[in-house]
C-alpha positions as CSV (number, residue, x, y, z in Angstrom):
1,X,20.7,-7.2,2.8
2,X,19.5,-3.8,3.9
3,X,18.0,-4.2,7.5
4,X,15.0,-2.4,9.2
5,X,16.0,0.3,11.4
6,X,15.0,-1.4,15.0
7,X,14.7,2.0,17.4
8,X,12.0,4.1,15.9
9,X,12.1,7.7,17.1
10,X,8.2,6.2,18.7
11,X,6.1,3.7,18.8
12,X,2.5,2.7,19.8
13,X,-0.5,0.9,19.5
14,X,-4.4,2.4,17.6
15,X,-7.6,1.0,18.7
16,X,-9.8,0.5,15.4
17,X,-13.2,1.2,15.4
18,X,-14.1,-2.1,16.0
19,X,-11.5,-3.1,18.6
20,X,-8.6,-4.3,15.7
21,X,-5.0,-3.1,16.9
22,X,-2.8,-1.3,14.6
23,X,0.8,-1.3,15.5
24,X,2.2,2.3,15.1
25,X,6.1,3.5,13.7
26,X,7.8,6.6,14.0
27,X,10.8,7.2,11.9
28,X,12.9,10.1,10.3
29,X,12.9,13.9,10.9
30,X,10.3,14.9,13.3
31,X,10.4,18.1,12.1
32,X,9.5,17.5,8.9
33,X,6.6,17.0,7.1
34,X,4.2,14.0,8.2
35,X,4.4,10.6,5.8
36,X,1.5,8.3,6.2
37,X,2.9,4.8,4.3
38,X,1.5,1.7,4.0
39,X,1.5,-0.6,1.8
40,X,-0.4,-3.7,-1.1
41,X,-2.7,-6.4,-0.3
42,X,-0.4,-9.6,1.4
43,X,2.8,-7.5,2.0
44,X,4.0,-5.4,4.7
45,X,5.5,-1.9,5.2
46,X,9.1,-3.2,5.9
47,X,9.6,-4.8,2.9
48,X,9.1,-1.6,1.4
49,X,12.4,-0.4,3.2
50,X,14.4,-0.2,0.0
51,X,11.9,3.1,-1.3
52,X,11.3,4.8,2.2
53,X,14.7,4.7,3.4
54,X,15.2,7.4,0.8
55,X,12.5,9.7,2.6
56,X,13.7,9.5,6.5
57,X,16.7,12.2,6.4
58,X,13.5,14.7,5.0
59,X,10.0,13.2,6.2
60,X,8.4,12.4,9.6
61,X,7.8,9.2,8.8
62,X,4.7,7.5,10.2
63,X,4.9,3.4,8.8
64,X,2.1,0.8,9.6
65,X,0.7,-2.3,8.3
66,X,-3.1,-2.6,7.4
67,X,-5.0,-5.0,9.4
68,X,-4.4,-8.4,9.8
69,X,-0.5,-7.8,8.2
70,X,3.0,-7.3,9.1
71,X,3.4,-7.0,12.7
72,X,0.0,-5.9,13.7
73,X,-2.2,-8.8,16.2
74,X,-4.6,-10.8,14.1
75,X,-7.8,-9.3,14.3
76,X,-10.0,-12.2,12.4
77,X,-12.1,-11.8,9.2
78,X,-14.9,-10.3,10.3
79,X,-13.4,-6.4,9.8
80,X,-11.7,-7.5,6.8
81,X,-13.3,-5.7,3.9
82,X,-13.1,-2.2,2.2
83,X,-15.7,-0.7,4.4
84,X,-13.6,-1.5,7.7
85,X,-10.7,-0.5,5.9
86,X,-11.6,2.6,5.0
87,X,-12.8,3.3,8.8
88,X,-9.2,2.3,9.1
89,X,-7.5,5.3,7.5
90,X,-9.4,8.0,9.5
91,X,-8.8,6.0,12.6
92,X,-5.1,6.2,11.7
93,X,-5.0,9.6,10.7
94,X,-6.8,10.8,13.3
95,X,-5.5,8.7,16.0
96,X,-1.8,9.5,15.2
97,X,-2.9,13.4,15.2
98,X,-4.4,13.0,18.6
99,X,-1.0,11.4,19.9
100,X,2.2,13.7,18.1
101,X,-0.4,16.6,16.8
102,X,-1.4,18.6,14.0
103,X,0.9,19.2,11.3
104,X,1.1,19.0,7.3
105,X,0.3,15.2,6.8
106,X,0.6,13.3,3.1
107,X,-0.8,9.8,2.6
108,X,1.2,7.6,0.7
109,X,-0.9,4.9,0.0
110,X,0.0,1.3,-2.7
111,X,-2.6,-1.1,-4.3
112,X,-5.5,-1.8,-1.6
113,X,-4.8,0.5,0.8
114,X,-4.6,3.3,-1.7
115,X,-8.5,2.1,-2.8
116,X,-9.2,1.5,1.0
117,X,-7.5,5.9,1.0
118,X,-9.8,6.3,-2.3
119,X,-13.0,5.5,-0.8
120,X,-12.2,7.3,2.8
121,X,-11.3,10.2,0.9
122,X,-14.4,10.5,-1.4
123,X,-16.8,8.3,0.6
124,X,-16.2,9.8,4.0
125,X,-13.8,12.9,4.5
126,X,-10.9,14.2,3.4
127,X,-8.3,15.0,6.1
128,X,-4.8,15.2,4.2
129,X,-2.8,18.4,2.3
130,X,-1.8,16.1,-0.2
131,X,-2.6,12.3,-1.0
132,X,-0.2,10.1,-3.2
133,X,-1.6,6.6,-5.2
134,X,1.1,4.2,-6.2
135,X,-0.8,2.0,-8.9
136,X,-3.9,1.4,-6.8
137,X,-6.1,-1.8,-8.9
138,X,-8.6,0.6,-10.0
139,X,-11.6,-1.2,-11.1
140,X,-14.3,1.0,-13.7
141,X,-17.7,0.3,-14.0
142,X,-18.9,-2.8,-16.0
143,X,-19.3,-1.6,-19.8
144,X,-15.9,0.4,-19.4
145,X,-13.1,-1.1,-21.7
146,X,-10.8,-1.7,-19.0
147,X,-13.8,-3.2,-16.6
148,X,-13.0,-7.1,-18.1
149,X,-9.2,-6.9,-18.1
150,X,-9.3,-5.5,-14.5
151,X,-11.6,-8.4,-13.4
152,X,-9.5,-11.4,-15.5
153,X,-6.1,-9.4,-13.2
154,X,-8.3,-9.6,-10.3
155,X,-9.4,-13.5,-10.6
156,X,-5.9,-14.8,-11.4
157,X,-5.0,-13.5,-7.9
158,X,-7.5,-14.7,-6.0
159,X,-6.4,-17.9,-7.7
160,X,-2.5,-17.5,-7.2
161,X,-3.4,-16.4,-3.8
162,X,-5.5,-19.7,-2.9
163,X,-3.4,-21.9,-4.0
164,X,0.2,-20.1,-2.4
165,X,2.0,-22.2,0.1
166,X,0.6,-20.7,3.8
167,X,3.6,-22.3,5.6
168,X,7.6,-22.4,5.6
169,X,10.4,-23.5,6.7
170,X,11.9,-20.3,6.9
171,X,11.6,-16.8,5.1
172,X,14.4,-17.5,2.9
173,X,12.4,-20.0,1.1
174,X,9.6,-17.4,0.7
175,X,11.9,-14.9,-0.5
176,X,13.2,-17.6,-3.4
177,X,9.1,-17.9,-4.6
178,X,9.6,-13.8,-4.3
179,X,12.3,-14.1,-7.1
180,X,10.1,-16.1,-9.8
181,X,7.3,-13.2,-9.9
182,X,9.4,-10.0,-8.6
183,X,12.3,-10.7,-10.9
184,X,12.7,-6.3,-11.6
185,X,12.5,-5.9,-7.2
186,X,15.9,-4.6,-5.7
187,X,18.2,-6.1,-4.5
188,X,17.6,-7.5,-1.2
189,X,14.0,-6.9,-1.5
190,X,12.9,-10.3,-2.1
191,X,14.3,-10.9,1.2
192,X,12.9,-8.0,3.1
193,X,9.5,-8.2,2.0
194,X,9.7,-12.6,3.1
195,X,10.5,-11.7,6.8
196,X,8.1,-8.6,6.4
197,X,5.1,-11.2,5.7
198,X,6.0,-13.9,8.1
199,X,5.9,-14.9,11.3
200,X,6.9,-17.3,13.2
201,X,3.8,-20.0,14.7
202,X,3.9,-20.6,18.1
203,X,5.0,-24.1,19.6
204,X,7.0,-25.0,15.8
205,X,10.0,-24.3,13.9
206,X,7.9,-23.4,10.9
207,X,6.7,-19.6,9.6
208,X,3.0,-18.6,8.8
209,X,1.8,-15.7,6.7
210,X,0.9,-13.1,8.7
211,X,-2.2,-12.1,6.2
212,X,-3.9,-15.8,5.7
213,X,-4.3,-16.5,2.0
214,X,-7.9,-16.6,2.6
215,X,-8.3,-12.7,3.4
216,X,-5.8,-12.1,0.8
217,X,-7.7,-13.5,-1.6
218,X,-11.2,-11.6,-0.2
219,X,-9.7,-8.6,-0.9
220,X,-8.9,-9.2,-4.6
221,X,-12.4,-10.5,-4.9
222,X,-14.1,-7.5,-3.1
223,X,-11.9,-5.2,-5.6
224,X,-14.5,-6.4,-8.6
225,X,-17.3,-5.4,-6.9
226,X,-16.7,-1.8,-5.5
227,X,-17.8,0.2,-8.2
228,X,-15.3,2.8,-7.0
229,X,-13.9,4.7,-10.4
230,X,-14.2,8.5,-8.4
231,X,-13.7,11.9,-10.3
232,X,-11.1,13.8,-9.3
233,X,-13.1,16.9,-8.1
234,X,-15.0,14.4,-5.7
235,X,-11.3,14.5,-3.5
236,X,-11.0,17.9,-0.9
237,X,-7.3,18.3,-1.6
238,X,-4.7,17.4,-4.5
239,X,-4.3,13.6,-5.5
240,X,-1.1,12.0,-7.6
241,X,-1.5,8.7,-9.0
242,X,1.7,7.6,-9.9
243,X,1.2,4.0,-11.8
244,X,3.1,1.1,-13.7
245,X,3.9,1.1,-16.8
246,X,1.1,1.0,-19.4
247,X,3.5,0.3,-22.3
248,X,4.9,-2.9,-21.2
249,X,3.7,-5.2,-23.5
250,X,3.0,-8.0,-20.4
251,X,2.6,-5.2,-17.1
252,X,-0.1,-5.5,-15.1
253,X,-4.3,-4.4,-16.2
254,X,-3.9,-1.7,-13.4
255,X,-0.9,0.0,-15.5
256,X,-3.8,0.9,-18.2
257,X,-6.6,1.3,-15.7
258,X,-5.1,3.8,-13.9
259,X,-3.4,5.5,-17.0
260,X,-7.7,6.0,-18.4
261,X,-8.7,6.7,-14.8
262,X,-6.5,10.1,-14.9
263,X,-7.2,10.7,-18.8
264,X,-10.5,10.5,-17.9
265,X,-11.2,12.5,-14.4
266,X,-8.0,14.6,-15.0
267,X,-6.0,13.2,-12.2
268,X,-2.4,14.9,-12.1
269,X,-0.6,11.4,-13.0
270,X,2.8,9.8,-13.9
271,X,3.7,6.3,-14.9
272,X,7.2,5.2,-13.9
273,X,8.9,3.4,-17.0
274,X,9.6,-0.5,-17.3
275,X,7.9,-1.2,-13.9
276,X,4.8,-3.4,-13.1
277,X,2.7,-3.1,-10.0
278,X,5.4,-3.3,-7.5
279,X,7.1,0.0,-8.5
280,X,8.4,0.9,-5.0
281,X,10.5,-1.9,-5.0
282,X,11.5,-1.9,-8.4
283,X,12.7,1.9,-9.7
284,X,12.0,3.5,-5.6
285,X,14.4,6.4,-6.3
286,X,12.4,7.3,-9.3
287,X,9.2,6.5,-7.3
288,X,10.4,9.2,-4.8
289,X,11.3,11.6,-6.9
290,X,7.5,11.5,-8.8
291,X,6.1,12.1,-5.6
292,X,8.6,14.6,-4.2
293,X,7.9,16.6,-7.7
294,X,4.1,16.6,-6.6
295,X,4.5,17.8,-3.4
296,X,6.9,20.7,-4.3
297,X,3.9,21.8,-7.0
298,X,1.5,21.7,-3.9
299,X,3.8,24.1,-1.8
300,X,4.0,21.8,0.5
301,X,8.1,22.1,2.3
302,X,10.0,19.5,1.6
């Protein structure tokens, strides 16, 4: 297994709007052009590894986990919801602007925190050159054909989610409950993503999720009730949604959300073959190479 490089090129802390820390990463070529990346709703940034390893020779790469995940302090429930989160990616931006400067600066943004990029973007500015979605769980508006498929995805997490062990021995035995569900992730992945999530609890032997299942599971709820399906002319700047498969007979609802979202609004979009909602860590150098084709299209240097 593939570990973490431990030295980033920089690192410090950002002070949320409402006093939340989020831990901040440097990695890669800081000459280069700036990579925001985060990551899905109960992961973490690192066990993404296996697709941004492929960007640090290129990208300056700026990593982070949302709120309440990965390594980042728990900050409690109360800032836990879209509206915070949102706040949350211009703090970010703007924050790690303030600190290393201006320069050309992409957000690369999977499942919640691309809808937490979404509605900053649309909602309340737009501070990127370019902006890249992998397979965020697009909800439409009731009466819209994909509206009750996207709800039925959304309820079986909050279920899976509720009823998920919290505790463990160690992160190996997370990483084998990784393997049931994630059986197309990398290799190595399963394991990456486990010590990416957990933490170890004070005063015991045993290791904690560093997201509670509890918020986990607010998140999927508070997806049905956004009512956030934006055009694409309501962005300042080019967007790529790059999504599951939609021809997988068993992939995920957000596979054929996302595919009508761009068929409707005219969203420059591309669906990465035989992968479900965890595409990074399934196909990553194809994932790469979607978004690297998008860029070059945007003039942006790569």
């Amino acid at each position: 297994m593939e570990n973490i490089p431990q030295s980033p090129n920089q690192s410090f802390d950002l002070t949320m709007s409402d006093g939340a820390i989020i831990r901040i990463r440097r990695y890669g070529n800081t000459d280069g052009v700036r990579l925001f990346l985060t990551h899905g709703n109960g992961f973490a940034i690192d066990g993404y590894y296996p697709y941004w390893k492929l960007l640090i020779e290129r990208f300056d790469l700026i990593v982070f986990d949302m709120r309440n995940h990965g390594i980042n302090p728990f900050s409690g429930a109360d800032g836990h919801h879209y509206a915070q989160l949102s706040n949350d990616i211009g703090s970010i931006y703007h924050g790690v602007t303030n600190e290393l400067g201006h320069k050309t600066s992409v957000g690369v943004f999977h499942s919640f925190s691309a809808r937490a990029a979404m509605k900053h973007a649309t909602q309340s500015e737009w501070c990127w050159d370019a902006m890249v979605l992998y397979d965020p769980p697009n909800v439409p508006l009731a009466g819209h054909p994909h509206y009750e498929p996207m709800c039925k995805f959304e309820r079986r997490l909050v279920d899976w989610s509720m009823t998920r062990p919290n505790r463990f021995k160690n992160p190996q035995e997370l990483a084998k409950n990784y393997t049931k569900g994630g059986k197309n992730w990398v290799d190595g992945a399963h394991e990456l993503m486990a010590r990416a999530v957990l933490r170890q609890n004070p005063g015991s032997e045993d290791w904690v999720l560093s997201c509670p299942r509890e918020l986990e599971a607010s998140i999927y709820l508070a997806a049905m009730t956004m009512d956030l399906w934006p055009q694409y002319k309501e962005y300042g700047g080019p967007v790529k949604l790059i999504g599951a498969d939609p021809k997988l007979e068993r992939g995920p609802a957000t596979s054929r959300a996302n595919q009508s979202l761009c068929e409707e609004y005219g969203y420059p979009y591309e669906s990465i073959p035989e992968t479900g909602h965890l595409l990074q860590i399934e196909k990553p150098t194809e994932c790469v190479a979607s978004m690297l084709t998008f860029l070059e299209a945007q003039g942006i240097e790569i």
